[in-house]
C-alpha positions in Angstrom: -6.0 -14.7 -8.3 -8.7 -15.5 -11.1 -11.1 -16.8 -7.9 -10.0 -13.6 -5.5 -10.9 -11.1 -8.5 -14.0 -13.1 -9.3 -12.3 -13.0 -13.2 -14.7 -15.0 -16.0 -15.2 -14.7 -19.9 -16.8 -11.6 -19.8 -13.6 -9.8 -17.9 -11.7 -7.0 -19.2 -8.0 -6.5 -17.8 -5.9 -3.3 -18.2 -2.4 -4.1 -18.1 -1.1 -0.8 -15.9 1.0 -2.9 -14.0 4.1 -3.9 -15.6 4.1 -7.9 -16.0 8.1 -7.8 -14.9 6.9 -7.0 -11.4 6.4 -10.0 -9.0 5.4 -11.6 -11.8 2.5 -9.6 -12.7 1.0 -10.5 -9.5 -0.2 -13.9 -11.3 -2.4 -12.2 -13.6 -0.8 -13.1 -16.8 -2.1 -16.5 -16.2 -5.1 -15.7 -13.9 -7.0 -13.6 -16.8 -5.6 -16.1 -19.4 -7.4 -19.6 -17.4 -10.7 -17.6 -16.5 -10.9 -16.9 -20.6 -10.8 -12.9 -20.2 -9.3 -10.2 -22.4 -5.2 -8.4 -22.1 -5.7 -5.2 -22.4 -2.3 -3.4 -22.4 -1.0 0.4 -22.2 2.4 1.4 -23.7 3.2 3.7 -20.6 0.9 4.5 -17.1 -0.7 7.5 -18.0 -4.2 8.6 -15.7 -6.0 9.9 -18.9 -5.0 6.7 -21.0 -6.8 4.6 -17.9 -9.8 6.8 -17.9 -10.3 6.3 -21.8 -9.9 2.5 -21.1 -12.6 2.4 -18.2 -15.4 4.6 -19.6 -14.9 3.7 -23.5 -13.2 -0.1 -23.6 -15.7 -1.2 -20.5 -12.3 -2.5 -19.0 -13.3 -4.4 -15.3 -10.6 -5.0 -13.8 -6.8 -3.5 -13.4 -3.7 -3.8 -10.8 -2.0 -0.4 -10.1 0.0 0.7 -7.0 -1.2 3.6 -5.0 0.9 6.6 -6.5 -1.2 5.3 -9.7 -4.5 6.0 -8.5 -3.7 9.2 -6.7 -3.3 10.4 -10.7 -6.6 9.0 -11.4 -7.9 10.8 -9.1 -6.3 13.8 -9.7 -7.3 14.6 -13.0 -11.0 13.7 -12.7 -12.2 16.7 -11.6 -15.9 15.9 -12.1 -18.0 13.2 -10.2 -18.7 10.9 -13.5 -18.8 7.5 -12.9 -18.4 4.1 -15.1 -21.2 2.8 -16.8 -20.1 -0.4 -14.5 -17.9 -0.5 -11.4 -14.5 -1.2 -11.7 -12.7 -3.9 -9.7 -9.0 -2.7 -8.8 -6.2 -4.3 -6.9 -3.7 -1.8 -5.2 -0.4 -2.8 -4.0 3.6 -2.1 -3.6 2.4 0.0 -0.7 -0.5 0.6 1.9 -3.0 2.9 0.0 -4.1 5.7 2.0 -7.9 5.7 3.3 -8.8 9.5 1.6 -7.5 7.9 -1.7 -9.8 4.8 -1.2 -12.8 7.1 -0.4 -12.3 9.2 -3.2 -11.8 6.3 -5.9 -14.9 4.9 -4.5 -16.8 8.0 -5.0 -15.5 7.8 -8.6 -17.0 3.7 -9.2 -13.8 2.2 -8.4 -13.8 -0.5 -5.9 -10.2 -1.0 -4.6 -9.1 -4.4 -2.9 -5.7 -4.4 -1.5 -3.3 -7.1 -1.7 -0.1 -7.3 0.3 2.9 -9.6 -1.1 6.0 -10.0 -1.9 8.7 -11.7 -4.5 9.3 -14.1 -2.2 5.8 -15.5 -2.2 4.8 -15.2 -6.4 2.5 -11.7 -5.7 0.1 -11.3 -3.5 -0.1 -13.5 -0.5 -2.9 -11.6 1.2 -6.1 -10.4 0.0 -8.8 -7.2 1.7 -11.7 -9.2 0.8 -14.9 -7.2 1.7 -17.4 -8.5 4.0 -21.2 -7.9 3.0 -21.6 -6.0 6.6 -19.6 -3.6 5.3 -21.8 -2.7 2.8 -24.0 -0.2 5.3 -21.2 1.9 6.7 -20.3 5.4 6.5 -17.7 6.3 3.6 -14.7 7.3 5.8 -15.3 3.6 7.9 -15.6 1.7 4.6 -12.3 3.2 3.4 -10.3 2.7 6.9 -11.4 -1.2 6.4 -10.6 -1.2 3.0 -6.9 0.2 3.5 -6.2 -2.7 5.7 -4.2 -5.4 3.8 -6.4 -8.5 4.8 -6.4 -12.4 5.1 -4.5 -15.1 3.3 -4.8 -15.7 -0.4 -6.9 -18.9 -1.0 -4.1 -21.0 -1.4 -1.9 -20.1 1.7 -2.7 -21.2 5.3 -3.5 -18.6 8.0 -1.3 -15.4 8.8 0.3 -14.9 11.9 2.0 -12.1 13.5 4.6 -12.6 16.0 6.3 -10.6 19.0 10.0 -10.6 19.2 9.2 -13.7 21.3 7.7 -15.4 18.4 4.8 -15.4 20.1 1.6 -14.2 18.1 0.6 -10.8 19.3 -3.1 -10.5 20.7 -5.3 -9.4 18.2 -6.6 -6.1 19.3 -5.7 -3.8 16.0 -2.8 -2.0 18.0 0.1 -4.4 18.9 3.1 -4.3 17.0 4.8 -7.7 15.6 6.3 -9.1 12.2 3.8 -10.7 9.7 4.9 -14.2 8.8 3.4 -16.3 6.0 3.4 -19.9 5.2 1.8 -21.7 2.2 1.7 -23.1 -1.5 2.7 -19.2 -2.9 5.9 -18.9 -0.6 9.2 -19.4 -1.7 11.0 -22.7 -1.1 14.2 -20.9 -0.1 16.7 -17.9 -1.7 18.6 -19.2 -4.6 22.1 -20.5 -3.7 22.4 -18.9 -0.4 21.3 -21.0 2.5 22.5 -18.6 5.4 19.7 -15.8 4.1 16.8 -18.9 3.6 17.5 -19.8 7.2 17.5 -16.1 8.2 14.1 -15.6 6.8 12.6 -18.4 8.5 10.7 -19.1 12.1 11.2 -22.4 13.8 8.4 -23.8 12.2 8.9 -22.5 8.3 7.3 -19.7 8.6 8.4 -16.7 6.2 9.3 -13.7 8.1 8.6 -10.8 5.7 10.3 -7.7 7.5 7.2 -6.2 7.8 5.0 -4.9 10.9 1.9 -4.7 10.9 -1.3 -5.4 13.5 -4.1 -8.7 13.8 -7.4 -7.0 14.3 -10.3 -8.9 15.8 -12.0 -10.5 13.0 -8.3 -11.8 11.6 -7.6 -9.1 8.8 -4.7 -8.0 9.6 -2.8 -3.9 8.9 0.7 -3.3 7.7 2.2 -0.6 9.6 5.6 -0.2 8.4 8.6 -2.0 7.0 11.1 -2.9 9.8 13.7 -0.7 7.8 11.7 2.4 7.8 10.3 2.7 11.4 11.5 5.8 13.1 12.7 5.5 16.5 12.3 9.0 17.6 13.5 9.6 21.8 12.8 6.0 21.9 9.9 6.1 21.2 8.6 3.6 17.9 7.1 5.9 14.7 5.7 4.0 12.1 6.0 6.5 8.9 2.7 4.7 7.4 0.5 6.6 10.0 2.2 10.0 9.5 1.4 9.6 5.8 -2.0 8.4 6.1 -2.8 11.5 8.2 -0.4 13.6 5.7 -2.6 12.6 2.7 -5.6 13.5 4.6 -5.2 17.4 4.1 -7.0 18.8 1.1 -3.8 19.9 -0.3 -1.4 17.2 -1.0 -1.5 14.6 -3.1 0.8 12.3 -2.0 3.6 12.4 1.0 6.3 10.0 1.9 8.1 10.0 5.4 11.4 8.7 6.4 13.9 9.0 9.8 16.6 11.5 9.5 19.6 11.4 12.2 19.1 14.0 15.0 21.6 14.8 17.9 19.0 15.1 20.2 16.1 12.3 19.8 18.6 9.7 17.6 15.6 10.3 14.7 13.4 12.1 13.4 10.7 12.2 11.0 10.8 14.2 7.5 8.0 14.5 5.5 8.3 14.6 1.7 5.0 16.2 0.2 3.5 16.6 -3.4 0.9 19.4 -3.0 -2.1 19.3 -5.4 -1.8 21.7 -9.0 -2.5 25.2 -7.3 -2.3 24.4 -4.3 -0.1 26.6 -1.5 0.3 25.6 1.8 3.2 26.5 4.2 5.5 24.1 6.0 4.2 24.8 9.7 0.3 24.6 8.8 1.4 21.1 7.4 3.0 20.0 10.7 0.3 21.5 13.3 -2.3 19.5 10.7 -0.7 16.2 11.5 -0.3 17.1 15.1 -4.2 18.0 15.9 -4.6 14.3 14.9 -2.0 12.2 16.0 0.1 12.4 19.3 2.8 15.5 18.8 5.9 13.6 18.9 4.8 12.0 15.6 4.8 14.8 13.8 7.6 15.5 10.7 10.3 18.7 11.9 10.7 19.4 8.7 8.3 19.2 5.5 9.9 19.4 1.9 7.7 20.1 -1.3 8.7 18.3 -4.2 7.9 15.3 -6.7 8.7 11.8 -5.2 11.3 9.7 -6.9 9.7 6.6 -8.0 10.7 3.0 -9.2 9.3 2.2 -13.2 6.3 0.3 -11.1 5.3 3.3 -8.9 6.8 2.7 -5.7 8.3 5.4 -3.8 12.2 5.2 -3.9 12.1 5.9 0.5 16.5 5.0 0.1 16.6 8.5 -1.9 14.4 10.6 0.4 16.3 9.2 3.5 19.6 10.2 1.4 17.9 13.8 0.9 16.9 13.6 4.6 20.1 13.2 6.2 22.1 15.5 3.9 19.4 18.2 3.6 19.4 18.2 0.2 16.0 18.3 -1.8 17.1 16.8 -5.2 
């Protein structure tokens, strides 16, 4: 991690992520062995980050998505750092509107994608020079996807139900399966799930769909759990947000698969709309429908704070709870 965040004596780490989680994502002893400074915050607040950037001349931090939708939130005017700030986002796909935005700000975002199972991040959006000349909204759609293997794994592979990899074209679905030095060596006392986990030849099966594009960055799409099979049709609820978050309006949105009598599922959207903001619930789902194919769309939309775990993630097991009952809290 000290050689993917290009860390050296001269780098400033904010601890906003909480070093319990996945181990920090290896940073305890990334920023420690490239000789930089711990920075650490009591409690995640946007303002408390802000001070930290433009006064401490802090470089570098980890925060998960929900994190730096607050950031961007309360910096209402286009003042930037006196130098760019490197930032890793993870726990869930960041949204491209939130990526353009924290760029616009001087915050250059890198996602990494991991898991417990392999010590933090196993795969790294490094940015390719070319990239450099590209409109905003193509830049942030590139840096949303999750990326290639971390330095020290070997190559990523996603496989059909056959265990086949699928072609790399950016559209079909399979399971992302890792293999290398940061992957577990099995599930503590319970050989049955270690075997479960694994692919004929050792690879890690992570639960997780996502896409191979053509230059071998691959695109999480959804956790097997949460995809919405809707008339039998396949709804992956990270698209629906990702065109959710793109209305002016809401800040963040979170989409799970309620039980229906007539499709089997559908999708409910679960929206935080911006301070002042007022939108109504049909605008909200003919928005999503003039970009994405109809069927996709959430049949119902319900306004409210997300739950979230102490490191930021959204809690989806509550919202599908609220979903299927039709309660709201």
């Amino acid at each position: 991690m000290a050689y993917h965040a290009r860390l050296d004596t001269s780098s400033r780490y904010l601890w906003t992520l909480p070093m319990f989680h996945t181990n920090g994502w290896c940073f305890p002893w990334a920023v420690t062995a490239a000789g930089g400074v711990h920075q650490c915050l009591r409690k995640v607040s946007a303002d408390a980050i802000w001070n930290a950037v433009d006064i401490d001349g802090v470089t570098h931090f980890c925060a998960a998505p929900t994190v730096l939708s607050m950031m961007a939130d309360v910096r209402t005017s286009t003042r930037k750092p006196l130098q760019r700030v490197r930032v890793f986002a993870g726990g869930a796909p960041p949204w491209p509107a939130l990526l353009a935005r924290m760029h616009d700000l001087g915050i250059d975002i890198r996602h990494l994608y991991g898991l417990t199972e392999t010590f933090g991040p196993a795969v790294v959006s490094e940015w390719q020079p070319e990239w450099d000349e590209l409109p905003p909204d193509q830049r942030a759609q590139l840096t949303a996807r999750q990326g290639i293997a971390n330095v020290i794994a070997e190559p990523i592979r996603v496989l059909d139900s056959t265990g086949a990899d699928v072609p790399a074209d950016g559209s079909t679905l399979g399971e992302i399966t890792l293999r290398g030095n940061d992957v577990m060596l099995g599930y503590y006392r319970d050989n049955a799930a270690t075997a479960a986990a694994a692919t004929g030849d050792g690879r890690f099966r992570s639960g997780d769909l996502g896409v191979m594009h053509p230059d071998g960055y691959i695109e999480l799409r959804d956790r097997i759990k949460d995809v919405i099979i809707s008339g039998g049709e396949n709804i992956t609820s990270v698209e629906v947000e990702n065109t959710l978050t793109d209305h002016p309006d809401i800040l963040e949105a979170a989409v799970v698969g309620a039980a229906d009598p007539k499709w089997g599922e559908v999708p409910v959207a679960f929206v935080t709309l911006r301070p002042g903001a007022s939108v109504r619930e049909r605008e909200i789902i003919e928005f999503v429908r003039t970009r994405i194919a109809r069927f996709k769309a959430p049949q119902r939309v319900v306004f409210r704070d997300l739950p979230k775990t102490s490191t930021g993630k959204i809690q989806k097991n509550q919202l599908r709870t609220w979903a299927s009952d039709g309660t709201q809290s």
